[in-house]
MMTF fields as JSON, N, C-alpha, C and O atoms, coordinates in Angstrom:
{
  "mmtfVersion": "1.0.0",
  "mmtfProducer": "UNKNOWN",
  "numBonds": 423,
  "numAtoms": 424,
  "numGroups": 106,
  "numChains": 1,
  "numModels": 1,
  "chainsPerModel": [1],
  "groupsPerChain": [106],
  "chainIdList": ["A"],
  "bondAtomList": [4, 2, 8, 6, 12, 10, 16, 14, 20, 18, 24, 22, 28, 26, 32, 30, 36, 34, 40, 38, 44, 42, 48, 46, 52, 50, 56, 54, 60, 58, 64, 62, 68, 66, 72, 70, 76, 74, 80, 78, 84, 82, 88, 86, 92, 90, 96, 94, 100, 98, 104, 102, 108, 106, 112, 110, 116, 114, 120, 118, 124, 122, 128, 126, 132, 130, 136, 134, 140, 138, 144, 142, 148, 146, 152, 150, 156, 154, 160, 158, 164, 162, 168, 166, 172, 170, 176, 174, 180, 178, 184, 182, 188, 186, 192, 190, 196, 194, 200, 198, 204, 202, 208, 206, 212, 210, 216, 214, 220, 218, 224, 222, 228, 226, 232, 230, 236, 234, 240, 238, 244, 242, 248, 246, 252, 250, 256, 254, 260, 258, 264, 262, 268, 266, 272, 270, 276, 274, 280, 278, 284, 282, 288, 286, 292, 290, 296, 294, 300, 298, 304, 302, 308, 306, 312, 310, 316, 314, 320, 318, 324, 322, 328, 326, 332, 330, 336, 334, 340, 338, 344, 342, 348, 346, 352, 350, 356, 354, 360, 358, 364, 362, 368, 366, 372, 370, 376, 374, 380, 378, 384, 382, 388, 386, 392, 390, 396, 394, 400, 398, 404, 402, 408, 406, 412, 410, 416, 414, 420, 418],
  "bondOrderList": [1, 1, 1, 1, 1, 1, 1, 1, 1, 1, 1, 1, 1, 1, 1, 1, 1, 1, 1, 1, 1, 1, 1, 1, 1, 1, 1, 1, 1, 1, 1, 1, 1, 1, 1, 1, 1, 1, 1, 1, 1, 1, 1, 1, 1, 1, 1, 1, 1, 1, 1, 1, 1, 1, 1, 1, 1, 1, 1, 1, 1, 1, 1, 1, 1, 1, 1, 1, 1, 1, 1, 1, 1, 1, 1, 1, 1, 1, 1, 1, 1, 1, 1, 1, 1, 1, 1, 1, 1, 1, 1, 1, 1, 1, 1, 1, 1, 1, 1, 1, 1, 1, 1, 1, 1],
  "groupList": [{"groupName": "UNK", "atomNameList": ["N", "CA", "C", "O"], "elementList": ["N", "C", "C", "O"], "formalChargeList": [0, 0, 0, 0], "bondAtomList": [1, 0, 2, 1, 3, 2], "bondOrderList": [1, 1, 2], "singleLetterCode": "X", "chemCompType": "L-PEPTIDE LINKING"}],
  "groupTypeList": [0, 0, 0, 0, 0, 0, 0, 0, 0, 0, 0, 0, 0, 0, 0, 0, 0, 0, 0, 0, 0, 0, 0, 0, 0, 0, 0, 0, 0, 0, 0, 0, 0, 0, 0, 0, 0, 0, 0, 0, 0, 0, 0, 0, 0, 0, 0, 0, 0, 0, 0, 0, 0, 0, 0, 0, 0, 0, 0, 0, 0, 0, 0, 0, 0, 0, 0, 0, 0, 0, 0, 0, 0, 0, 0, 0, 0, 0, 0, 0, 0, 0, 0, 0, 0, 0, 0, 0, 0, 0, 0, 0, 0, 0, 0, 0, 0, 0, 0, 0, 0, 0, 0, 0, 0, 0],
  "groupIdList": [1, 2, 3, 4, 5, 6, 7, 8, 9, 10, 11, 12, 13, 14, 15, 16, 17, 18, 19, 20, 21, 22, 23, 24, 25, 26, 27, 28, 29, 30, 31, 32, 33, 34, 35, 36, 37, 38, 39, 40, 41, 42, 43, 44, 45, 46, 47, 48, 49, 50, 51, 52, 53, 54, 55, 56, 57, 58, 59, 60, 61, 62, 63, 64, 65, 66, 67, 68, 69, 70, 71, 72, 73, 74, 75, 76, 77, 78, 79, 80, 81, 82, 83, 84, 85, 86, 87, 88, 89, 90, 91, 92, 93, 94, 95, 96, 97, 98, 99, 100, 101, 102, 103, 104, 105, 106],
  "secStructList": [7, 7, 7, 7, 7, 7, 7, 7, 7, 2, 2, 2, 2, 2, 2, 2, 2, 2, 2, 2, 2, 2, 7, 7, 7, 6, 6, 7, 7, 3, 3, 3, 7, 6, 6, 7, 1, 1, 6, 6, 4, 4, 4, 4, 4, 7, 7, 1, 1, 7, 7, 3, 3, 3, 3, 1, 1, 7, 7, 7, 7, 6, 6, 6, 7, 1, 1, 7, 7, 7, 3, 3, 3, 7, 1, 7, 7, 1, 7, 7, 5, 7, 7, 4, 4, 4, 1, 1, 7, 1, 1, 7, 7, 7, 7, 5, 7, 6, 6, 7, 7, 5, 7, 7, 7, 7],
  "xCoordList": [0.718, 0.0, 0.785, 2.016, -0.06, 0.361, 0.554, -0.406, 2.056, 2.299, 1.429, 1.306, 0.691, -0.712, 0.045, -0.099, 0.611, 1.125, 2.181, 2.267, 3.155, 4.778, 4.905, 4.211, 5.945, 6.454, 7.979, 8.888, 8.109, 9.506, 9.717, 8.927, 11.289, 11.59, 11.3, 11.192, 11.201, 10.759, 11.949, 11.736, 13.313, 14.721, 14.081, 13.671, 14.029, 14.071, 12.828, 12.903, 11.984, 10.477, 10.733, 10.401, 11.297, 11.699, 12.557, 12.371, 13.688, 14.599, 13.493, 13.562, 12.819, 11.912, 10.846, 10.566, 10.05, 9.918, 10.089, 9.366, 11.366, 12.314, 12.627, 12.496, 13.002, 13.286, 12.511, 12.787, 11.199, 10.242, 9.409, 8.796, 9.318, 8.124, 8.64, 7.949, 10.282, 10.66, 10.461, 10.025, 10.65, 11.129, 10.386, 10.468, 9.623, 8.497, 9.351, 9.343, 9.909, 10.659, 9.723, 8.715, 9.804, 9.07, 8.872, 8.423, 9.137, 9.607, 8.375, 8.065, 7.803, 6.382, 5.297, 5.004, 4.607, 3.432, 2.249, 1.114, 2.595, 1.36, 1.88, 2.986, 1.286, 1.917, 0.944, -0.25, 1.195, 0.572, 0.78, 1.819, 0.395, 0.837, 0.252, -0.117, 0.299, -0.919, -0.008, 1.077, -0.824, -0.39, 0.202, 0.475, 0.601, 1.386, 0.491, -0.727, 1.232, -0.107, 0.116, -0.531, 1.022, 1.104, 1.649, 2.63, 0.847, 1.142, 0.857, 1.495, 0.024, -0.054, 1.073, 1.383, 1.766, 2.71, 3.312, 3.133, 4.325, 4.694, 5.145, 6.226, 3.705, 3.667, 3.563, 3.162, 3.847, 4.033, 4.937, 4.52, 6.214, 6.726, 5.976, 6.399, 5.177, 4.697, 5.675, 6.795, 4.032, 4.615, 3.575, 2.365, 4.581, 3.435, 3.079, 2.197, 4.081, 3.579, 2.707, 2.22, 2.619, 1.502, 0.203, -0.459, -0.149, -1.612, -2.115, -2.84, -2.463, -3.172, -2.271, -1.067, -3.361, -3.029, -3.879, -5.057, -3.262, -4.011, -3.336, -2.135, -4.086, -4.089, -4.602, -5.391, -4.047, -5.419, -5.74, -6.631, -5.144, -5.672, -5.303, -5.26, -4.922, -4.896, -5.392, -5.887, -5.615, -5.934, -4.301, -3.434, -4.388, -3.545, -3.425, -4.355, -2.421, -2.876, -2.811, -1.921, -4.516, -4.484, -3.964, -3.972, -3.432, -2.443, -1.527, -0.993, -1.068, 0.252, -0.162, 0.442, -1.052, -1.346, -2.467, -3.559, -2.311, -2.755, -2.91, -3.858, -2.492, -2.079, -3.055, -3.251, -3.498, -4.053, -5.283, -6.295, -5.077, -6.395, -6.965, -7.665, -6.835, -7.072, -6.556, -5.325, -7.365, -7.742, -8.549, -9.664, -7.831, -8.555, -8.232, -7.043, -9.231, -8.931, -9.528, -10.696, -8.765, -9.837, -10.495, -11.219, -10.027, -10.28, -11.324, -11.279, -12.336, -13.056, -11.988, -11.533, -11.409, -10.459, -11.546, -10.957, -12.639, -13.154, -13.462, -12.996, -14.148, -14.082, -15.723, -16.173, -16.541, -17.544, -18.331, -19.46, -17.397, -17.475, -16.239, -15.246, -16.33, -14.578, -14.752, -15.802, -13.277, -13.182, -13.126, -12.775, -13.712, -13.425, -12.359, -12.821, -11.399, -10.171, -10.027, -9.163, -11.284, -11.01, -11.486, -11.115, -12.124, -12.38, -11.49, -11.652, -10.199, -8.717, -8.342, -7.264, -8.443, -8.123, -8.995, -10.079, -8.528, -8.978, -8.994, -9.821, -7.992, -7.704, -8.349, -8.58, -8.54, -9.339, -10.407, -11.377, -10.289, -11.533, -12.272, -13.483, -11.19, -11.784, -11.912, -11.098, -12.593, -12.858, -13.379, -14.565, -12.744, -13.071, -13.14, -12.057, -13.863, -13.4, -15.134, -16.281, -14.542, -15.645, -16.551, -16.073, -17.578, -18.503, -18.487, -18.242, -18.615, -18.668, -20.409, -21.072, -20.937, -22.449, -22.259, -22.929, -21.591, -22.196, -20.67, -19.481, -21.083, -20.012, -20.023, -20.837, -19.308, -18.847, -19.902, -20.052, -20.502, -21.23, -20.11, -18.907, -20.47, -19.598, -19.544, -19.008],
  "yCoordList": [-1.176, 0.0, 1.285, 1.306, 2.465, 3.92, 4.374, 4.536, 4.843, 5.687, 6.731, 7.693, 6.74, 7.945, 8.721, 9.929, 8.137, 8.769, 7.849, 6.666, 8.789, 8.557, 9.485, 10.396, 8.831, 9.503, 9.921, 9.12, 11.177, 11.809, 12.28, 12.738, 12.022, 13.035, 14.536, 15.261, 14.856, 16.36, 17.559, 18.604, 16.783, 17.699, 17.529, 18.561, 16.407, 16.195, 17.007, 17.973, 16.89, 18.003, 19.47, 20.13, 19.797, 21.221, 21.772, 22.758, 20.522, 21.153, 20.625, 21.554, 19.916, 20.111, 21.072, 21.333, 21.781, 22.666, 23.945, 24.659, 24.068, 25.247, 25.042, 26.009, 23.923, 24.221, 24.388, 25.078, 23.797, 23.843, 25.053, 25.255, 25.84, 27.148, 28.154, 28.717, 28.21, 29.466, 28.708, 29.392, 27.872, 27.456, 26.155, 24.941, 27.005, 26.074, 25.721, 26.797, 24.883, 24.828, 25.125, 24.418, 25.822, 25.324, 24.75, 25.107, 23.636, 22.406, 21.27, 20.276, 21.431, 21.014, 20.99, 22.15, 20.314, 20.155, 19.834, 20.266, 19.036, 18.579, 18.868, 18.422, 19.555, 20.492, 20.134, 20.284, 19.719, 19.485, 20.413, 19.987, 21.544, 21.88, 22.027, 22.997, 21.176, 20.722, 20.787, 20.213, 21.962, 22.223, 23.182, 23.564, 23.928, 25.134, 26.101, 25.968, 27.129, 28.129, 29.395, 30.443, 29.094, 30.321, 29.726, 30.154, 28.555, 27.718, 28.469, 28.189, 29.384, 29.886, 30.972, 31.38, 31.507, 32.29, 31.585, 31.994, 30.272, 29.848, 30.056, 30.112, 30.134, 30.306, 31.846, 32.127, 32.499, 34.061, 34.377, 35.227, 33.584, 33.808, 33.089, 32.958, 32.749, 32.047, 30.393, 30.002, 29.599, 28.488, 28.329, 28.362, 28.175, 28.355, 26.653, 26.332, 25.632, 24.38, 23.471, 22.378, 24.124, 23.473, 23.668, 24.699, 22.21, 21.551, 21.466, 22.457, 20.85, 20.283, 21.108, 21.018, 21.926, 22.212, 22.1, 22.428, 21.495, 20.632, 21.726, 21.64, 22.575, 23.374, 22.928, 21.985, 23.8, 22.675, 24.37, 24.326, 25.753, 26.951, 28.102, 29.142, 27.905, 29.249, 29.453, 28.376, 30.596, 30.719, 31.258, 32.062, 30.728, 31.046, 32.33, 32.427, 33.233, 34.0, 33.271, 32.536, 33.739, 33.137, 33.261, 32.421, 34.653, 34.745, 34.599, 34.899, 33.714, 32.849, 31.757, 31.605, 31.036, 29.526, 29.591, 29.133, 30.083, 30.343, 28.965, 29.041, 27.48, 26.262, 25.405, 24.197, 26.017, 25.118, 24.778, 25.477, 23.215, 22.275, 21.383, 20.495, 21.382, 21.512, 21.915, 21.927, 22.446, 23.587, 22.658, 22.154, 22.585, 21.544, 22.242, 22.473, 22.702, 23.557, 22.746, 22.491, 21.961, 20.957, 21.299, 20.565, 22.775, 23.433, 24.475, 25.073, 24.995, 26.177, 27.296, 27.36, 28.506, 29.235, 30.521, 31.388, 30.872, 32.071, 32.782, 33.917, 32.288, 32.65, 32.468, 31.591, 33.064, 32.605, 32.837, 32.448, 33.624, 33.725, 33.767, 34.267, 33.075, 32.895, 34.108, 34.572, 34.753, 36.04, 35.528, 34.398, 36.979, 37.095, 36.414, 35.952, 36.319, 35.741, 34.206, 33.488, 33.881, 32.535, 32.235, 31.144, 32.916, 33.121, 32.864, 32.125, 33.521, 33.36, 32.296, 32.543, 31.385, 29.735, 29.249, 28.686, 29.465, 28.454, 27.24, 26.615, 26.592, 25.483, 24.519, 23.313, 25.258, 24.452, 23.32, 23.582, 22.162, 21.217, 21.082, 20.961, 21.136, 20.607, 21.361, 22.269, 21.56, 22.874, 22.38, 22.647, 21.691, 21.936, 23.18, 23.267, 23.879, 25.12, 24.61, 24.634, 24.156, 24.366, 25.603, 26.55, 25.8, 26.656, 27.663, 28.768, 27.822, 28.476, 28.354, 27.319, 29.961, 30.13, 30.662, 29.952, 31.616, 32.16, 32.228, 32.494, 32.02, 31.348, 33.093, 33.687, 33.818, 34.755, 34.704, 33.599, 35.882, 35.668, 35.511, 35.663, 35.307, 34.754, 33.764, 32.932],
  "zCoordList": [0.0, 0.0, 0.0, -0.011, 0.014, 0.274, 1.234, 1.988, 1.701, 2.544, 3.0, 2.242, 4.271, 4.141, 5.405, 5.59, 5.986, 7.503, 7.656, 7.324, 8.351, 8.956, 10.744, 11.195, 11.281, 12.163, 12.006, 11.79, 12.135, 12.149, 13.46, 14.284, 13.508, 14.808, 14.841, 13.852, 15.987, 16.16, 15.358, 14.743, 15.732, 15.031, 13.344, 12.813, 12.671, 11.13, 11.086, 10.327, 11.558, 11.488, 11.235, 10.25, 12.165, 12.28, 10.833, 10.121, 10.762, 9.814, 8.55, 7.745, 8.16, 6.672, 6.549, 5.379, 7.59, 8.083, 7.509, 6.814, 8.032, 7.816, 6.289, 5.539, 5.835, 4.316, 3.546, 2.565, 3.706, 3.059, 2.974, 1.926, 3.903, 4.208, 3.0, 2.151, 3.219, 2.163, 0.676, -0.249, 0.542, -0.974, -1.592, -1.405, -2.419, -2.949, -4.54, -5.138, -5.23, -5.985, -7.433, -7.422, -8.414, -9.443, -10.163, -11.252, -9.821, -10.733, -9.917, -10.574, -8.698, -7.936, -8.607, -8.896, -8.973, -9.396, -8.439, -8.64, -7.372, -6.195, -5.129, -4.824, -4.465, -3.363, -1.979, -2.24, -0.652, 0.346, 1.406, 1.91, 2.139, 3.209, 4.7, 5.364, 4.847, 6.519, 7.34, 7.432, 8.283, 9.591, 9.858, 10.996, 8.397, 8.401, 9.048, 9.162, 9.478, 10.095, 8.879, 8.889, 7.996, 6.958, 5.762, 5.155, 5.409, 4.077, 2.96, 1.946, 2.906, 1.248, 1.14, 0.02, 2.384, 2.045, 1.473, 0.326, 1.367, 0.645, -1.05, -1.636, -1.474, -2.753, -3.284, -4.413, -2.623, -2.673, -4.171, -4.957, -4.448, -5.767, -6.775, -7.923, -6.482, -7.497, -7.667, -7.337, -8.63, -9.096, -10.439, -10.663, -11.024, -12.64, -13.11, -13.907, -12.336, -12.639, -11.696, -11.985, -10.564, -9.861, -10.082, -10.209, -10.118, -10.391, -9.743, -9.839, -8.777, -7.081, -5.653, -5.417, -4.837, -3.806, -2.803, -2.942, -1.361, -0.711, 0.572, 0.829, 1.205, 2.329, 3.39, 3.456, 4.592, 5.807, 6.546, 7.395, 6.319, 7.276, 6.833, 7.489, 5.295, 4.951, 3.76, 3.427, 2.524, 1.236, 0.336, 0.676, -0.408, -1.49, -2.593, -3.394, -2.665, -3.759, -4.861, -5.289, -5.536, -6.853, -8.207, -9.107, -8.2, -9.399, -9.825, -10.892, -8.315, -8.478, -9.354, -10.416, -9.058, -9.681, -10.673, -10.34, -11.786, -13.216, -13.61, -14.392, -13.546, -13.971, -12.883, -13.016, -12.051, -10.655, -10.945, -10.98, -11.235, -11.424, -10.423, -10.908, -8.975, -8.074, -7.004, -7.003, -5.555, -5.241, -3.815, -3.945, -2.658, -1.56, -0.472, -0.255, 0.405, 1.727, 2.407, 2.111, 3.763, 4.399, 5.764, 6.436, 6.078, 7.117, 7.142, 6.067, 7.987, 7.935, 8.232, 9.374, 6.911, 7.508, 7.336, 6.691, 7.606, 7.942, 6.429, 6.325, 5.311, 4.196, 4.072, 4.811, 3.368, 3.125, 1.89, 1.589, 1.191, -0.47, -0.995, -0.467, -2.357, -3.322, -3.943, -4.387, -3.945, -4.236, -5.553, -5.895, -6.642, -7.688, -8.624, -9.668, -8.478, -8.951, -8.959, -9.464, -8.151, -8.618, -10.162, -10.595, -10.895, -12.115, -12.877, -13.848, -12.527, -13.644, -13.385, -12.845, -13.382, -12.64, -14.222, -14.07, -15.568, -16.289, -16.277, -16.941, -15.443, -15.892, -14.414, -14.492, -13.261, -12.131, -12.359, -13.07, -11.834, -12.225, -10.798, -10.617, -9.773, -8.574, -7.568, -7.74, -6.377, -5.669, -4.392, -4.2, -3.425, -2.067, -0.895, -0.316, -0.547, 0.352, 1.249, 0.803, 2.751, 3.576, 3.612, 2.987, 4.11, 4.967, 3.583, 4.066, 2.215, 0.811, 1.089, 1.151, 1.245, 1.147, -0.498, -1.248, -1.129, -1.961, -3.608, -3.431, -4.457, -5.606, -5.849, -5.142, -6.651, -7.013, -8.68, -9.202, -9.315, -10.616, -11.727, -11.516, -12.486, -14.002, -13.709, -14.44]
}
């Protein structure tokens, strides 16, 4: 089967952590960041080849990810309409975001 869960030491945690928060490589296509408390900063330079992003407490700027064909927030982060911009997301198929009362028109 699939690796779904591991245990790491708390030191190796910290240091992937640390490497990981600044430097989202662009060369990533499926991107996971659970548990971060400031995971979409992350993608602040942008990544023009990621496809799938899987968040657990924050939102992403969307004009970083022009290419992003899914789109999974598994947390209530205090949102209750998708801003406008999710519009420029041609290429999105999939769209999880809890507690969403009202879709944006177009």
């Amino acid at each position: 089967g699939n690796v779904v869960r591991c245990k790491m030491h708390d030191v190796v945690h910290d240091l992937a952590r640390a490497l990981s928060i600044n430097d989202v490589s662009q060369q990533v296509r499926h991107l996971s960041l659970l548990g971060y408390e400031q995971g979409g900063s992350s993608l602040e330079a942008g990544n023009n080849l990621l496809r799938t992003l899987l968040l657990s407490n924050s939102w992403p700027k969307l004009e970083n990810l022009r290419y992003l064909r899914a789109l999974i927030i598994l947390y209530d982060i205090g949102i209750e309409e998708l801003p406008d911009s999710i519009g420029e997301l041609k290429h999105l198929r999939y769209l999880q975001i809890p507690c969403i009362k009202r879709l944006p028109d177009g």
